[in-house]
C-alpha positions, 0 to 999 in steps of 0.5 A: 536512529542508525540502520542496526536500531531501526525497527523491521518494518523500517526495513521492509519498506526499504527493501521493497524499495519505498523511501521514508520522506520523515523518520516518523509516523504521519498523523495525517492519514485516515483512522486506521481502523476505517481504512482497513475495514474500507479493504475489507469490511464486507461490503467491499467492492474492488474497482478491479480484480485479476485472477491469481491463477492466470499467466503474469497475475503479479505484473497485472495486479502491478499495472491495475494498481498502479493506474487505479492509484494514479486516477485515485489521486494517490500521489502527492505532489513530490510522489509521496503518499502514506502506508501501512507498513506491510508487516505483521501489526502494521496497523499498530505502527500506523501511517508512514510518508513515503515516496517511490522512486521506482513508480511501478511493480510496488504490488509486487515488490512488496510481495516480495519482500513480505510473501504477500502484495497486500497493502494499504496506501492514502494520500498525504491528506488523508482522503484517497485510498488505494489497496491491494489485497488478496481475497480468495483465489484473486488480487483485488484493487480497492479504492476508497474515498473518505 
């Protein structure tokens, strides 16, 4: 498929700097549903929350996330692990490998591109996740284990 016929969200994860490692989606990861609702069911619990309102939220949320991804065994071990393209009916379109060849400020970058820094990312087998989401008036830090 050539970058004119290639869906949007193909593009966002271009734009927010993430690499497709396959041109398809990846039947690996978690249902989708489970993982979403271990963001965001309601007894969720975040390993790490940091005030929206406080000087430099963003580069903290990009740090916090990134150092909780690594201790969650996010990466594989080419770098690459599995996102919900960040985009209106993401979840519909399902996991997608990718690999981040900048390793910092994907929080932020993808709030960028989207407006938003919410996102959910697995491991390539299916069992780490690592979220960020925005509840209320702070950045929350999810990691689940499956």
């Amino acid at each position: 498929m050539n970058d004119r016929q290639a869906p949007e969200w193909r593009d966002t994860l271009r734009r927010c700097g993430l690499v497709e490692v396959t041109g398809e989606t990846a039947p690996d990861g978690p249902p989708v549903n489970a993982a979403i609702h271990a963001v965001s069911g309601f007894e969720v619990e975040p390993v790490a929350t940091v005030p929206a309102s406080t000087p430099h939220a963003a580069d903290e949320l990009d740090e916090t996330w990134h150092h909780h991804a690594v201790q969650a065994s996010l990466y594989g071990e080419g770098g690459d692990f599995l996102i919900l393209p960040p985009v209106p009916g993401g979840s519909r379109i399902g996991w997608v490998r990718v690999k981040d060849p900048l390793g910092k400020n994907l929080p932020s970058r993808i709030s960028g591109v989207t407006g938003s820094p919410e996102f959910v990312a697995v491991s390539v087998d299916g069992r780490h996740l690592c979220a960020a989401s925005v509840e209320e008036s702070d950045y929350w830090v999810v990691v689940h284990e499956f």
